[in-house]
DSSP file (Angstrom, degrees, kcal/mol; ACC not computed):
  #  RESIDUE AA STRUCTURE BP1 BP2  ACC     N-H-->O    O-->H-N    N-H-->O    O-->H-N    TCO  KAPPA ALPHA  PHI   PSI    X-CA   Y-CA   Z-CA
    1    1 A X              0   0    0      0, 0.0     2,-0.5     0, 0.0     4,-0.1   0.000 360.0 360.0 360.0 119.7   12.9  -47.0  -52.4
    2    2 A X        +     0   0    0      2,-0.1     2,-0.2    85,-0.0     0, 0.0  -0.942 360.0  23.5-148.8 145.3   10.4  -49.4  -51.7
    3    3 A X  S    S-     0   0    0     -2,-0.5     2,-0.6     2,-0.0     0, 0.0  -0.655 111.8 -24.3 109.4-171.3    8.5  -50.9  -49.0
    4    4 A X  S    S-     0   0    0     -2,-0.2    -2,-0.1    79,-0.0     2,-0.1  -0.656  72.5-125.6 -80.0 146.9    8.2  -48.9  -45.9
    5    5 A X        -     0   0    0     -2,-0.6     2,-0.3    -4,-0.1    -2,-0.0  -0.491   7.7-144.1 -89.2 155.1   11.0  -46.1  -45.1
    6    6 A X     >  -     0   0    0     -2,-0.1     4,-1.4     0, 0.0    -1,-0.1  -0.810  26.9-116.8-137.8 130.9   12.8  -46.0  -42.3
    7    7 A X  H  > S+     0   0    0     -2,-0.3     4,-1.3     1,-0.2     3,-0.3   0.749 119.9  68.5 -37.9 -26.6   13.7  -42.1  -40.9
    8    8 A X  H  4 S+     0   0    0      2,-0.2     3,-0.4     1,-0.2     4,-0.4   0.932 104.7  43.6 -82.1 -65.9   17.6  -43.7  -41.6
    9    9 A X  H  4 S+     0   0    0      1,-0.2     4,-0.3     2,-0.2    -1,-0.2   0.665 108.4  56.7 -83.8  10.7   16.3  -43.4  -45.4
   10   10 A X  H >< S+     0   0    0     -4,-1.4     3,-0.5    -3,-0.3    -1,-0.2   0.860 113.0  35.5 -73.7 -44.0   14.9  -40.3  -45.1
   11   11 A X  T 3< S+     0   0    0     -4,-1.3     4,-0.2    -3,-0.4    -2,-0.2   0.076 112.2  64.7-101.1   6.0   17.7  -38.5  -44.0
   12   12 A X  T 3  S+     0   0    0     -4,-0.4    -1,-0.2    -5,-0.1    -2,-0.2   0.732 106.4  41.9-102.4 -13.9   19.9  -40.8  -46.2
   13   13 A X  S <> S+     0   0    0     -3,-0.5     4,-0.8    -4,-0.3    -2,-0.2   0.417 109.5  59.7-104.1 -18.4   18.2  -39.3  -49.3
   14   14 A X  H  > S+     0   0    0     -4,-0.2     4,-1.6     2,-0.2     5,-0.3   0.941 111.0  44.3 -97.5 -79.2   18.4  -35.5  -47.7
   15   15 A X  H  > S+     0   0    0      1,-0.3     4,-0.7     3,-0.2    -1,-0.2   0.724 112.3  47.4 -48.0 -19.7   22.3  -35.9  -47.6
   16   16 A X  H  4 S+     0   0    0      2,-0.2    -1,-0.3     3,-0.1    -2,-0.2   0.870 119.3  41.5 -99.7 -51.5   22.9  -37.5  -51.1
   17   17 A X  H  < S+     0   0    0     -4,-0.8    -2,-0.2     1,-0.2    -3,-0.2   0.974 136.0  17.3 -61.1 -58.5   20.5  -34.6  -52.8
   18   18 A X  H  < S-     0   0    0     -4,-1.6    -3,-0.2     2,-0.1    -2,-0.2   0.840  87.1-133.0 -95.0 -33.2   22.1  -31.6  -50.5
   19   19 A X     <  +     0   0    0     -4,-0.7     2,-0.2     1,-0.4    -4,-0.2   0.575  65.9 128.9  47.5  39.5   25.1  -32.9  -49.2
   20   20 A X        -     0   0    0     -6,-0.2    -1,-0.4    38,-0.0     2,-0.3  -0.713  56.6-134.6-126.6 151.7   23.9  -31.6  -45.8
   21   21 A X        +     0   0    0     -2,-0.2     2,-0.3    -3,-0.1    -9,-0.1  -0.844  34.0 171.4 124.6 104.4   23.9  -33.9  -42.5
   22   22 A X        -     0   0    0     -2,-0.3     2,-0.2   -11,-0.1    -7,-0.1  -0.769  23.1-119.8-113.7 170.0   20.5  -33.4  -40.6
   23   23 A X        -     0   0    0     -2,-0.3     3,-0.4     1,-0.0     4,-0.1  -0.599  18.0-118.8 -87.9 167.9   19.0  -35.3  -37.5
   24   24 A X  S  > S+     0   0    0     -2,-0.2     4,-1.4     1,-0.2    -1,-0.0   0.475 110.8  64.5  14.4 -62.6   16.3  -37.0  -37.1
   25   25 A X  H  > S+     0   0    0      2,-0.2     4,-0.9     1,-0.2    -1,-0.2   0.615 102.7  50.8 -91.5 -26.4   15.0  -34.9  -34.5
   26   26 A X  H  > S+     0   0    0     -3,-0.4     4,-0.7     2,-0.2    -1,-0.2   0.349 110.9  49.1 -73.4  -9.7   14.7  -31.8  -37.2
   27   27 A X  H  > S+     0   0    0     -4,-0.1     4,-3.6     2,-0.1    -2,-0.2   0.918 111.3  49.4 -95.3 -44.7   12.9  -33.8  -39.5
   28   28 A X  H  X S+     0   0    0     -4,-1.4     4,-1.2     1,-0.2    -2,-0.2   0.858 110.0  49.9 -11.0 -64.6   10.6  -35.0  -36.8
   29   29 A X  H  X S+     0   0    0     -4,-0.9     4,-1.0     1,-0.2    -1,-0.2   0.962 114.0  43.7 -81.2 -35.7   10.0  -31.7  -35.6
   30   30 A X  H  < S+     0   0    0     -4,-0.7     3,-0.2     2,-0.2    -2,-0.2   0.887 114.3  54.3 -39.4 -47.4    9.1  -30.2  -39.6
   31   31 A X  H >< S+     0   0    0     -4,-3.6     3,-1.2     1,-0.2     2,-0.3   0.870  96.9  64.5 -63.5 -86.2    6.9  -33.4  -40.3
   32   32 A X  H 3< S+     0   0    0     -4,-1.2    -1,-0.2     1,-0.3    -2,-0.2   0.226 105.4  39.3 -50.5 -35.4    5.0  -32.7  -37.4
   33   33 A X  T 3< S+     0   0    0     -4,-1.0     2,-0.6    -2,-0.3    -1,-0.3   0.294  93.9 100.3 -87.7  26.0    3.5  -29.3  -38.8
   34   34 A X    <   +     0   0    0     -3,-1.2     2,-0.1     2,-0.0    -1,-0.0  -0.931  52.8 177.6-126.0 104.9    3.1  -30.6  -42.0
   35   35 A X        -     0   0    0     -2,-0.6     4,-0.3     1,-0.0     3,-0.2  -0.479  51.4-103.2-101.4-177.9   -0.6  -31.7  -42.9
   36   36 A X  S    S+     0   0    0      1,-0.2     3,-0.3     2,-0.2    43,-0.1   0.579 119.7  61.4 -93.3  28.8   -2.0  -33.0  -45.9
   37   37 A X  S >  S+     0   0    0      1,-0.2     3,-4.2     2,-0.1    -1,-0.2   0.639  92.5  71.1 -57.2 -33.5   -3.7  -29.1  -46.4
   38   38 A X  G >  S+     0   0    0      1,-0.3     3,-0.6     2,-0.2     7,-0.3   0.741  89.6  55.5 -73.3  -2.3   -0.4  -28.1  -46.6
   39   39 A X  G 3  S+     0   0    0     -4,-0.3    -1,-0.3    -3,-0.3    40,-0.1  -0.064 107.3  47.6 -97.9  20.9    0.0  -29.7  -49.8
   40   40 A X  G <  S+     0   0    0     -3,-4.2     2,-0.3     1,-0.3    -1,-0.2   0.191  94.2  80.8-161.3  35.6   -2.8  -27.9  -51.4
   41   41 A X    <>  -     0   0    0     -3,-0.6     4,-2.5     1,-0.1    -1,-0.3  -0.919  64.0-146.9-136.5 137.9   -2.1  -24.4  -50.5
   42   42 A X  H  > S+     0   0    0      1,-0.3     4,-1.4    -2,-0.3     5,-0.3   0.808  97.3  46.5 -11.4 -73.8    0.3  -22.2  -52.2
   43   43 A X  H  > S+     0   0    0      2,-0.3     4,-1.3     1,-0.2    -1,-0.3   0.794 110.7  48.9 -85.2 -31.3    1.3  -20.4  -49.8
   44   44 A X  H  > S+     0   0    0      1,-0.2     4,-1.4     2,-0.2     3,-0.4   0.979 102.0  61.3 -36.9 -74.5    1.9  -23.1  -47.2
   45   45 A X  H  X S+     0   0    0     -4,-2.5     4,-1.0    -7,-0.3    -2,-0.3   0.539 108.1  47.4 -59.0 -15.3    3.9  -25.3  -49.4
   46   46 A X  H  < S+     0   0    0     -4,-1.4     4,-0.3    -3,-0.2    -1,-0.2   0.686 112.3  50.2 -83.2 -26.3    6.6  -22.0  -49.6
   47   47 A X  H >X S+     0   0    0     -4,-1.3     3,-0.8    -3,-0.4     4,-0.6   0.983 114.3  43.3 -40.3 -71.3    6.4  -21.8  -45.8
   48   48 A X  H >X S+     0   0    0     -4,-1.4     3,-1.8     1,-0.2     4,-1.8   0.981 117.0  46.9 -74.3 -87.2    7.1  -25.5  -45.9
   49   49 A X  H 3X S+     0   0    0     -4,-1.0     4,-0.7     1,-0.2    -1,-0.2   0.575 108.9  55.0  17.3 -49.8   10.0  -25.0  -48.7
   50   50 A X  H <> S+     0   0    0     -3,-0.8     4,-1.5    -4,-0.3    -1,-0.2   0.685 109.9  46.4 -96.5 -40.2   11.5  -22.1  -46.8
   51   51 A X  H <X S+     0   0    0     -3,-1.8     4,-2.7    -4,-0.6    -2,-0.2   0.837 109.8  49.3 -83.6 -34.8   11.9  -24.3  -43.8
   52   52 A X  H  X S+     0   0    0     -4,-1.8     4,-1.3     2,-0.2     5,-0.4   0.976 111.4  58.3 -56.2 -59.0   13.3  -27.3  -45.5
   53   53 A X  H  X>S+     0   0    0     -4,-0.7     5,-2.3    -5,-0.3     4,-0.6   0.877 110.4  36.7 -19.9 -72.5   15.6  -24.7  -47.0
   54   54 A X  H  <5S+     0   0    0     -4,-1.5    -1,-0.2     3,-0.2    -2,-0.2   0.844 107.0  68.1 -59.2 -43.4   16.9  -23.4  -43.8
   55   55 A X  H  <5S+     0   0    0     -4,-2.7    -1,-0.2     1,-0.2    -2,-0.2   0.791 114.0  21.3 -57.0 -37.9   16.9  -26.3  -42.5
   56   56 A X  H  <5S-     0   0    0     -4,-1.3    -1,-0.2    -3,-0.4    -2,-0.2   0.086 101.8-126.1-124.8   4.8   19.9  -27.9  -44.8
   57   57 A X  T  <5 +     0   0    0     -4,-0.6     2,-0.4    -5,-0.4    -3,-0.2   0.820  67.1 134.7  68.6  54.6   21.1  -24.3  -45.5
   58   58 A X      < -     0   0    0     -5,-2.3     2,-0.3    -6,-0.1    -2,-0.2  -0.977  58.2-120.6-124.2 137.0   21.0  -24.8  -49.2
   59   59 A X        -     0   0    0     -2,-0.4     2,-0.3    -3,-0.1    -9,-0.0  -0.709  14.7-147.6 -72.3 141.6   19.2  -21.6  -50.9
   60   60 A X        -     0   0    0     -2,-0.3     3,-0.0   -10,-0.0    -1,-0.0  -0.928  14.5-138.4-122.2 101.2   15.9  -22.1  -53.1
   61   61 A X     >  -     0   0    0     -2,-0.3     4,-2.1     1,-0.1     5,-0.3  -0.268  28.0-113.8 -41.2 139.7   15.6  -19.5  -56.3
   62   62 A X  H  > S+     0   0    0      2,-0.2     4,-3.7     3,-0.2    -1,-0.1   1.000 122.6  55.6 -42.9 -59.9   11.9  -18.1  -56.6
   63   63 A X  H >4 S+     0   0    0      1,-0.3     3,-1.6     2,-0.2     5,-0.2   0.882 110.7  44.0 -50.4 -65.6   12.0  -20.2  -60.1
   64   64 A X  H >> S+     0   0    0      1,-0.3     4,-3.0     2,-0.2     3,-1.6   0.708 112.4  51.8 -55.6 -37.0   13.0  -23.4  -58.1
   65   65 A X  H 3X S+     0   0    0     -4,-2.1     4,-2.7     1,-0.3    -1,-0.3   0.892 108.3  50.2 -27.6 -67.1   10.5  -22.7  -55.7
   66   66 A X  H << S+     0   0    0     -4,-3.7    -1,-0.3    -3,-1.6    -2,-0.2   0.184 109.9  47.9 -56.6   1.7    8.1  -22.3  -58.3
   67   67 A X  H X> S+     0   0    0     -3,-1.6     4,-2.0     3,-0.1     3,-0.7   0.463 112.6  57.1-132.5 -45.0    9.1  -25.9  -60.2
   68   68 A X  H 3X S+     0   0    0     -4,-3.0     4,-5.6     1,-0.2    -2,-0.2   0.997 112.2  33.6 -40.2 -75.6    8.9  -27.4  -56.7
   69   69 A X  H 3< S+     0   0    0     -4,-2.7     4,-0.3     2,-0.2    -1,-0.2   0.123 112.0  64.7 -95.2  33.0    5.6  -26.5  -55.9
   70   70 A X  H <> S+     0   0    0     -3,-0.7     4,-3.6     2,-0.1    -1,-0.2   0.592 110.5  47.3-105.7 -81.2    4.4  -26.8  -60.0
   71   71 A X  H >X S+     0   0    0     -4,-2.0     3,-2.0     2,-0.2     4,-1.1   0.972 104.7  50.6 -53.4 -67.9    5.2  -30.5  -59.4
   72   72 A X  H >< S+     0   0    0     -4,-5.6     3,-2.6    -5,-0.3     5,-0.3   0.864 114.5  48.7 -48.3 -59.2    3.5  -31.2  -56.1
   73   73 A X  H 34 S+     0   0    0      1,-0.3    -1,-0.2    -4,-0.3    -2,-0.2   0.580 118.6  38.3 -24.6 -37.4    0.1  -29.6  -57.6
   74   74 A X  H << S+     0   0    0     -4,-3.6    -1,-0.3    -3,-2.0    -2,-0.2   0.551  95.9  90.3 -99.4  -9.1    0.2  -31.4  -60.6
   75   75 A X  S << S-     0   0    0     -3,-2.6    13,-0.0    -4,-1.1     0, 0.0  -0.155  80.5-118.3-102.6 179.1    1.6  -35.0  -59.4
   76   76 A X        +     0   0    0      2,-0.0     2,-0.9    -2,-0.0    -1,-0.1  -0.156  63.6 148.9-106.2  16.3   -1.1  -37.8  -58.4
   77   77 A X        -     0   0    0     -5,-0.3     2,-1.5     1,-0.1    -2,-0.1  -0.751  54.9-113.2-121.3 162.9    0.3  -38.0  -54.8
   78   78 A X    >   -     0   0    0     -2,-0.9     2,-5.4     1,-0.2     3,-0.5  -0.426   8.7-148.8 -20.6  19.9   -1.2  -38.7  -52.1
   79   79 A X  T 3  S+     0   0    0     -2,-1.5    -1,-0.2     1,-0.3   -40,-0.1  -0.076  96.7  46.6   7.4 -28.4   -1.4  -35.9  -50.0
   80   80 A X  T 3  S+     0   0    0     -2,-5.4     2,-0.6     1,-0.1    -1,-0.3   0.642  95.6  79.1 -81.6 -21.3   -1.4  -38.6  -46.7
   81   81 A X    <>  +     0   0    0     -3,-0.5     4,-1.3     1,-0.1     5,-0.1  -0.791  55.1 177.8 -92.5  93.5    1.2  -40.6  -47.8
   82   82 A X  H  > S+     0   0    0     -2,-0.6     4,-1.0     1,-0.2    -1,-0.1   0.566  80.9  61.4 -95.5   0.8    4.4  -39.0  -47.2
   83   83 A X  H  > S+     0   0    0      2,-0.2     4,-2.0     3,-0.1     3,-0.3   0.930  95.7  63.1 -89.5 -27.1    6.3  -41.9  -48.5
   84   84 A X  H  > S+     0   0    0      1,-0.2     4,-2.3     2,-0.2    -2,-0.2   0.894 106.3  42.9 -20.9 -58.9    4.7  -41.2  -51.6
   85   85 A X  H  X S+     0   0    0     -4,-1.3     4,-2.6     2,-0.2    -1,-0.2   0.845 104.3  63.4 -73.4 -31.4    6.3  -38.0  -51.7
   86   86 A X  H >X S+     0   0    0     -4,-1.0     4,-1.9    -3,-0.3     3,-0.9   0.998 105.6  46.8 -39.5 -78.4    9.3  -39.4  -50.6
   87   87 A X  H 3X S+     0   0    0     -4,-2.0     4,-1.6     1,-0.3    -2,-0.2   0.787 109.5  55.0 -27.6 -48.9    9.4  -41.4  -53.8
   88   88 A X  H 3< S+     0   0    0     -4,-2.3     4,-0.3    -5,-0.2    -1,-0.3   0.862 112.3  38.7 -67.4 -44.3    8.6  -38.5  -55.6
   89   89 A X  H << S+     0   0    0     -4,-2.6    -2,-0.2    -3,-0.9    -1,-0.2   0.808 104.6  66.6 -51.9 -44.4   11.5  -36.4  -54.4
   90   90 A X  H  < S+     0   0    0     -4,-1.9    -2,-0.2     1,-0.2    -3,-0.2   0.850 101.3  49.4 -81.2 -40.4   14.1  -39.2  -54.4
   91   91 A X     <        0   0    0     -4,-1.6    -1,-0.2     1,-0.2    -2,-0.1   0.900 360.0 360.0 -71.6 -17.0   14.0  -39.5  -58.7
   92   92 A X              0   0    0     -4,-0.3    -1,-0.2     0, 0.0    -2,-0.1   0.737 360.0 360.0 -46.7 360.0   14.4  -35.7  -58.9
């Protein structure tokens, strides 16, 4: 993925990882309470997790949970950049 992403490849990358069909308009409404604090507290990023979760109705293990949010802590992005993270998601 490169250059800027387009909500089309957001939700094109959410279907090929889960095999789940979301809108737009539910990814819209998640980003929107998702700051970059929420990427540097614990307990947030499993809030945030939990809702992604639900959202594409795929169940998250504690462990995976725990590998998830292992990775954001440790990785070099950008906490503003949510294509960053995009990027970051999409090689998993």
């Amino acid at each position: 993925m490169s250059g800027k992403q387009s909500p089309k490849d957001i939700l094109n990358v959410v279907k090929n990882k889960t095999g789940k069909s979301i809108s737009e308009r539910d990814i819209q409404k998640l980003a929107s309470g998702v700051k970059p604090s929420t990427l540097q507290s614990e307990e947030q990023l499993r809030q945030l997790i939990r809702q992604v979760s639900s959202l594409v109705n795929v169940k998250v293990s504690e462990s995976t949970m725990n590998d998830i949010i292992q990775a954001v802590k440790s990785s070099k992005v950008n906490p503003n950049s949510l294509e960053q993270l995009m990027k970051m998601i999409s090689k998993k």
